[in-house]
N, C-alpha and C positions, 0 to 999 in steps of 0.2 A: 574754228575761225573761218577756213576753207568756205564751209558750207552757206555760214552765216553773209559770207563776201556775197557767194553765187545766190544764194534765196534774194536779199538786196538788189539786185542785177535784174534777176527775174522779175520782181517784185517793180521795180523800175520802169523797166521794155511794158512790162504790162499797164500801166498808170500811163504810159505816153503812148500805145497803141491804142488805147481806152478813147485819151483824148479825141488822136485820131479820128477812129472810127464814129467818135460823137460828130466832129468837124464833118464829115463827107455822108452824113445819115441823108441830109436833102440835095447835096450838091451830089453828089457821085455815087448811089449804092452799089457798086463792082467794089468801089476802093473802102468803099464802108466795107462792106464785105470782109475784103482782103485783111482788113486793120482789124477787125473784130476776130477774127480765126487767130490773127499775132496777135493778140491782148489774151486768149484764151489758152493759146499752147503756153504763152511766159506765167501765165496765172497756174497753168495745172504744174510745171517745172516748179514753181516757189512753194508750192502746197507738198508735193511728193518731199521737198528736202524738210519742209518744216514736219512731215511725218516720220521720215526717217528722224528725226531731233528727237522728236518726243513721244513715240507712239511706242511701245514695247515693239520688239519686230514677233516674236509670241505671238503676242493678240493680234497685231496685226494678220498675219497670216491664220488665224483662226475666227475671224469674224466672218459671219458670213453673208454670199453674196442672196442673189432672185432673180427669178428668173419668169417670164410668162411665155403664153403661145397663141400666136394670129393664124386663122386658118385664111391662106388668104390665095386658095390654088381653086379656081374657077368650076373645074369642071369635074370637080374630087367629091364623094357625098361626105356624109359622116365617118368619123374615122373617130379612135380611140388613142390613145396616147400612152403610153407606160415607159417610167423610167425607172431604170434597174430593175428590170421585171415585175414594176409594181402599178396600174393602171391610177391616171391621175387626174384624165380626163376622162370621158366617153360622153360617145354620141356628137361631137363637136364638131360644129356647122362650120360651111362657109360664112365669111366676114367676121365668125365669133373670135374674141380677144378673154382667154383667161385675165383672173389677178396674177398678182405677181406673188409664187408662192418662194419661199427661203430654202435656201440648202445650203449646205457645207459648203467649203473650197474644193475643188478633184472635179476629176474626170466623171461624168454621167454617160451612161447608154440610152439613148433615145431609142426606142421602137414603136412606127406609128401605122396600124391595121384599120383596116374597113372597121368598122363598126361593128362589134358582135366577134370578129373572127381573131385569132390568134395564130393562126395558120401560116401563112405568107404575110409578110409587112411592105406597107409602098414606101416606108423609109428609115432605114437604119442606119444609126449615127452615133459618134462620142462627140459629145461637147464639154468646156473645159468650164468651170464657172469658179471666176478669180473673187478672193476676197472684197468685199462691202462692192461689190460692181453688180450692176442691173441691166438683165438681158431681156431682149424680145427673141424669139423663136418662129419666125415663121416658116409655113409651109407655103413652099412656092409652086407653081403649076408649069405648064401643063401636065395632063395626069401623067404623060410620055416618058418626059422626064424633071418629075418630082424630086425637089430640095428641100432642105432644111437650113434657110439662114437666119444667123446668129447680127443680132444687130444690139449695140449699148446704147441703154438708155440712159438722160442727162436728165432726170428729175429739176432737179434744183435748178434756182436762178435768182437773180439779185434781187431785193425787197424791193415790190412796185412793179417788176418788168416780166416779159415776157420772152419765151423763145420758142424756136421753131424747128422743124426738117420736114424735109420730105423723101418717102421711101417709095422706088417705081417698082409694082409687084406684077404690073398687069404685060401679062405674056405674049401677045401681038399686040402693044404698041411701040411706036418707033421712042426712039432720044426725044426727050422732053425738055420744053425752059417754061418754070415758073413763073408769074411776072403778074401784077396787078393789072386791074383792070384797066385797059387803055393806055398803061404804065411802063415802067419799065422792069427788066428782068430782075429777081427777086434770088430764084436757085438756076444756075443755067447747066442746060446737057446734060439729063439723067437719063441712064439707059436703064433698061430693065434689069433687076435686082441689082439695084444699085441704091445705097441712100445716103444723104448730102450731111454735112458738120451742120450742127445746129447753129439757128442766129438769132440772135438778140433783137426783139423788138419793143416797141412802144406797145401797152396791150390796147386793143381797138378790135372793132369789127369789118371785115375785111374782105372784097368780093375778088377772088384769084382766077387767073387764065392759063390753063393747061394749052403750051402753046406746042407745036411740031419745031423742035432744036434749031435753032437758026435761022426761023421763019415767022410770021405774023399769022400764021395758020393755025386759031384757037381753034383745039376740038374737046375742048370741053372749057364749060365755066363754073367755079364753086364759088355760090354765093353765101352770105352770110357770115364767114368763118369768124367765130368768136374767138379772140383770142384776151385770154384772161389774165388780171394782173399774176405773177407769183405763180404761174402756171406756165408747162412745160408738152409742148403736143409737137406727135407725128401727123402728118400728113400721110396720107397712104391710098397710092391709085392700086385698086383693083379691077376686077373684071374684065371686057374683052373688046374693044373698038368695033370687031367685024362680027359677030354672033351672040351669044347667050352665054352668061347673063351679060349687061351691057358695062360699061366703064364707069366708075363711080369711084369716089373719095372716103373715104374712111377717118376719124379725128381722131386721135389716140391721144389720151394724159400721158407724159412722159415721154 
């Protein structure tokens, strides 16, 4: 009964943040914002207890999750990839995005080598990959000091609509605000490897301003960005403001 109260509750805050965040789409996008993140945490709260209801906790925990990888480190060449000691990619460029392949729930070893060599790795890692969850894996630069971050992707989205993030990969730029063309701010104050809650949009095609955090200072502009109905995309700055290769956007499904 407990449970049944709190999913309710949830289920509630979520339907009246919903509203919200409809209410302030053209009047206010900060508060739309704000009101779409609270429709989506009460949404994910009502969904977890109605799985713990009926889902076996077994299966649960034995379903499994996916996982892919961005190579998205500027000045790194080709590199090979192997998890568990067993090679899964190889020869994989910059900008390239594997699919997203399935595994277990548990712990994984990531070891990721030049191309060709097994010898020294530019990055060794465990990553944790939880039940029916979807990860992106990139490789972040500089080649100095090379990362591997883990970032969940949000497939899914309501019939009809669209959503969005953005993730800042690129290693000398400063904090970024999002913000439509001539418009207003969209995602604000992204620092490098850092990526934003996804938000819900109308799908449309869509020309965006990669602005300098707190200023009107576009330096970059992506034009065109399709965003499709039923369909879920990263946004993703790579490359390098000051040298080679130069700064550029990347559209990821998911």
């Amino acid at each position: 009964m407990a449970h049944t109260r709190n999913q309710n509750d949830y289920l509630y805050k979520a339907a009246m943040y919903s509203l919200l965040a409809e209410y302030y789409k053209y009047l206010d996008p900060n508060l739309h914002v704000m009101y779409y993140h609270k429709h989506l945490r009460n949404m994910k709260k009502a969904v977890q207890l109605m799985r713990s209801d009926t889902v076996p906790a077994r299966r649960e925990t034995t379903m499994p999750g996916k996982l892919r990888f961005l190579h998205a480190a500027p000045d790194v060449k080709l590199i090979d990839i192997y998890i568990n000691g067993s090679r899964v990619l190889r020869d994989f460029d910059y900008k390239n995005n594997s699919s997203h392949m399935q595994l277990a729930p548990g712990k994984y070893q990531v070891d990721i080598y030049p191309a060709g060599e097994t010898v020294s790795t530019v990055i060794s890692k465990k990553i944790t990959i939880e039940p029916t969850r979807i990860y992106t894996a990139a490789i972040s630069g500089p080649a100095t000091k090379l990362r591997l971050l883990t970032f969940e992707d949000q497939p899914m989205t309501p019939i009809g609509e669209s959503k969005a993030r953005f993730i800042h990969l690129s290693p000398d730029a400063p904090a970024v605000d999002i913000a439509g063309k001539n418009g207003d701010i969209i995602f604000p104050n992204i620092s490098f490897r850092q990526a934003t809650s996804y938000l819900g949009l109308t799908p449309m095609t869509v020309t965006l301003e990669v602005r300098v955090a707190g200023t009107k200072n576009t330096v970059m502009t992506i034009p065109n960005v399709k965003l499709e109905p039923n369909n879920s995309y990263s946004i993703v700055a790579v490359g390098t403001v000051k040298g080679e290769p130069p700064l550029e956007v990347l559209l990821l499904q998911g």
